[in-house]
N, C-alpha and C positions, 0 to 999 in steps of 0.2 A: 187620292185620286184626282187627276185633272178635271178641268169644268168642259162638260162640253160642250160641243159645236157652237149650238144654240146658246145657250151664257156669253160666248163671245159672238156673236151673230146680235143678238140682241143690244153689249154695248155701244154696236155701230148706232143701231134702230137708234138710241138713248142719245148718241151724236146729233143724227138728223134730227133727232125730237125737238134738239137744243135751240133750231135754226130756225126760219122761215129761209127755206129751201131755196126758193123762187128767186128772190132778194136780195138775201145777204150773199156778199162776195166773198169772206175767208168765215172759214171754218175753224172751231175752235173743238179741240179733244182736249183740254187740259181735265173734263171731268171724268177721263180715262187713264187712271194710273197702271195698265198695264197692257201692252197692245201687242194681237198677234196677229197671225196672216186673214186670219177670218175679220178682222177688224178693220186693217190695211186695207186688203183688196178694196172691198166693196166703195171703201173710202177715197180710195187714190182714181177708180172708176168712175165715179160719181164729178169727183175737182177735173178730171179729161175731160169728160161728156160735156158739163155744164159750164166751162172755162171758169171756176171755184181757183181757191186760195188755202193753203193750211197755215194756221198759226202756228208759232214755234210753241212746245208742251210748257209747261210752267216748269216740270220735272226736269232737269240736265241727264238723268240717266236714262228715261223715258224719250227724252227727244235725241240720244246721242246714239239710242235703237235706231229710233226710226229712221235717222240720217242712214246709218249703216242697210238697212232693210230697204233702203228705195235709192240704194249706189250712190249715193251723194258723198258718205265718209266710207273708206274702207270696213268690209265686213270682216266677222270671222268665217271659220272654214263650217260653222253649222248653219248658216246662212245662205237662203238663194235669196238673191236680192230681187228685187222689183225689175222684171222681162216685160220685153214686149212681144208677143206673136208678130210674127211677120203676115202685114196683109194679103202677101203675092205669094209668098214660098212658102211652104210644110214644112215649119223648122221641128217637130215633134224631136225627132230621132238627136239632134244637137240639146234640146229643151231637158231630155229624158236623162241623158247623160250626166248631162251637170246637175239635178235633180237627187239623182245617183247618188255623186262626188260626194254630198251631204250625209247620206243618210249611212253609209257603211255597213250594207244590207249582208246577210249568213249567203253563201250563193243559190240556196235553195229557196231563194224569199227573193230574187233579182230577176229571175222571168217574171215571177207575178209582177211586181213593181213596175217592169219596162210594158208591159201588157197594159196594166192600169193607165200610165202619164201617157201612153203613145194611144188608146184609143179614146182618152179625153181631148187630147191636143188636136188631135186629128178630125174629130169630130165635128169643132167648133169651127175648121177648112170645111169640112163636108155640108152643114145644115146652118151654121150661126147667119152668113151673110154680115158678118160684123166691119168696123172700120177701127175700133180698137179692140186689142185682148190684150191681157197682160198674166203672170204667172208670177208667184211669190212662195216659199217655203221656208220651214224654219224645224232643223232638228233638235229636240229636247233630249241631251246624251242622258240623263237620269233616270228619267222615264221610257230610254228608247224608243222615245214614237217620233214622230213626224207629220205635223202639220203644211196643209200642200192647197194653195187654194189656185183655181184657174177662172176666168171671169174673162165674158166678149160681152158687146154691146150690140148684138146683133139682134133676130129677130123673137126670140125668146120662143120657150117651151110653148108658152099657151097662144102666141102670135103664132106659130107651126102648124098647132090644133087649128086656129081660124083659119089660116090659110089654106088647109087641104080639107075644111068643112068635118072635120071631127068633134060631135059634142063633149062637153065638160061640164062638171055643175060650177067649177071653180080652179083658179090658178095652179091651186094646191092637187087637185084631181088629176090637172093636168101633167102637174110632175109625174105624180108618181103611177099613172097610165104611161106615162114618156118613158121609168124605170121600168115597168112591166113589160112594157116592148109595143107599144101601142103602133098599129103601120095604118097609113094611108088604102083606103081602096082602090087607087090608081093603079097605082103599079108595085105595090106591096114593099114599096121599102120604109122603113121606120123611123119615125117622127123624131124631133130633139136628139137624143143621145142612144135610144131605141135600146136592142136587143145587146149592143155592145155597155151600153150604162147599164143595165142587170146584171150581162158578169163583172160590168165593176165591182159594183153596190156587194154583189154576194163575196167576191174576192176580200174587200175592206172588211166587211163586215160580220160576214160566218167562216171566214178563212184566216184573218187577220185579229177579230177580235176587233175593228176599229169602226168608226164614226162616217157618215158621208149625210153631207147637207149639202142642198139645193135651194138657191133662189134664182125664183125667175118669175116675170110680172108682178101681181102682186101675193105671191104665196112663198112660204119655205118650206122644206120639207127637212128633219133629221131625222136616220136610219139606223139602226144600231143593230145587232143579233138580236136583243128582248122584244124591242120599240120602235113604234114610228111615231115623230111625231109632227104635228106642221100648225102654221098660225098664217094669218092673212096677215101682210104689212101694207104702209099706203102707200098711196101713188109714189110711180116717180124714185123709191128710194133704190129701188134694183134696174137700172136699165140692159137688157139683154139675159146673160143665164149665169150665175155663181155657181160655181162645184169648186166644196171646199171637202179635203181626206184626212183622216189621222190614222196611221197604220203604225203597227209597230212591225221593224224591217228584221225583227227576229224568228217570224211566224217561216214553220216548212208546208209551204200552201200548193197543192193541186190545181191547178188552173183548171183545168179538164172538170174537175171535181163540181165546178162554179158556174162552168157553164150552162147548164143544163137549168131552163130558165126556173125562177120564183116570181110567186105573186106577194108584191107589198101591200097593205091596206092600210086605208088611212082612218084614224079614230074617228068616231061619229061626230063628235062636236069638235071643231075648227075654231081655235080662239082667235078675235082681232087683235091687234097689236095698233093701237088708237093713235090718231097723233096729236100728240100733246104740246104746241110750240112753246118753247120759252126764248124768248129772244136775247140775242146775246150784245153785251154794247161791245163794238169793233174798236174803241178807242184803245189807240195804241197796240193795237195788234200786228207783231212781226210775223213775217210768213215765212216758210219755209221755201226756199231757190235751191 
């Protein structure tokens, strides 16, 4: 069985632990011998936001990945490399496509999929207010799944809740009221990713059989068909909203079936995810161009 979301969600956290955030200028993942789109994203989001540096991996196969994953070397054909959302245009329906190309979905599993990436993509145009977004994925032919992560740096889940005066006990509350379909009293349209991120979550996750995590501010949430589970991280390490997916493109899903909303709940105890610096000496550290 693959590790999920959260195990690679967490070695990013184990990245930023590495660093004094604030400070230090390149970033050092050599303590990550296997990197995937949950790991990437959040990563290459972080080096935008902050004008950050990555060091080349100590690993030649590990770093001749991630050259290929972020368009620097040629990829393969299970590869969507490191996108950027266009800040002006709804590229969704061009993003969704090539998306696609990847995964080699049964055709009764390619509505759901085109449903899922076009009202994530689209979304992030509707509520994020972001100045970057970027999109990465990566097909596993073994396992048939697909990892799909989409990240803006806009105004995040729990910044939506402040904004439109909706309380929350916590970041993490606020997700996953944001899953639930939490709306506004104004005018009743819905917060973050709203009534459309439920039929995600239910498609990925009681349709598909797959995985969907959330970061945004300081909480993450992972959703599975069994379990929900979410942790507090600190400052600063998510700027805006992550939605990362793992579906497998061989499931015959009902969309119809999915929409019809669910309520997620979140465990009663919320663990922190501390930060723990260890700082890293930069001597001689080559970046990645």
């Amino acid at each position: 069985m693959s590790p999920a979301l959260m195990y690679n969600f967490n070695k990013y956290i184990k990245i930023m632990n590495q660093h004094d955030i604030y400070n230090d200028e390149i970033i050092n993942i050599d303590s990550c011998d296997f990197i995937t789109p949950t790991i990437i994203l959040p990563l290459m989001s972080f080096i935008y936001n902050y004008n950050k540096r990555i060091k080349e991996h100590e690993n030649p196969i590990v770093n001749d990945y991630l050259h290929k994953v972020l368009g620097i070397k040629k990829h393969t054909d299970t590869t969507f490399p490191f996108r950027w959302l266009d800040e002006t245009t709804d590229n969704s329906e061009e993003l969704t496509k090539e998306i696609l190309s990847i995964m080699n979905p049964i055709p009764e599993m390619e509505q759901s999929l085109k449903y899922i990436f076009h009202e994530i993509i689209t979304n992030v145009y509707d509520h994020s207010s972001f100045d970057n977004g970027f999109v990465i994925g990566q097909y596993w032919p073994k396992r048939n799944e697909t990892d799909c992560c989409f990240m803006d740096n806009g105004i995040s889940i729990p910044g939506s809740f402040k904004k439109a005066g909706i309380p929350f006990e916590n970041d993490c509350d606020a997700i996953i009221q944001a899953v639930n379909g939490m709306s506004t009293k104004d005018n009743d349209e819905f917060i973050g990713r709203g009534t459309g991120l439920n039929t995600v979550v239910n498609i990925v996750t009681q349709g598909a059989r797959g995985i969907v995590l959330i970061a945004s501010g300081n909480g993450v949430v992972e959703i599975t068909k069994n379990h929900v589970i979410a942790r507090k991280i600190p400052d600063d390490y998510i700027k805006g909203t992550l939605v990362s997916l793992r579906v497998n493109s061989n499931k015959t899903i009902d969309i119809y079936e999915h929409m019809i909303g669910r309520e997620y709940v979140l465990p009663k105890k919320i663990k922190r995810i501390k930060k723990k610096p260890i700082y890293v000496n930069e001597k001689n550290m080559k970046e990645v161009k």
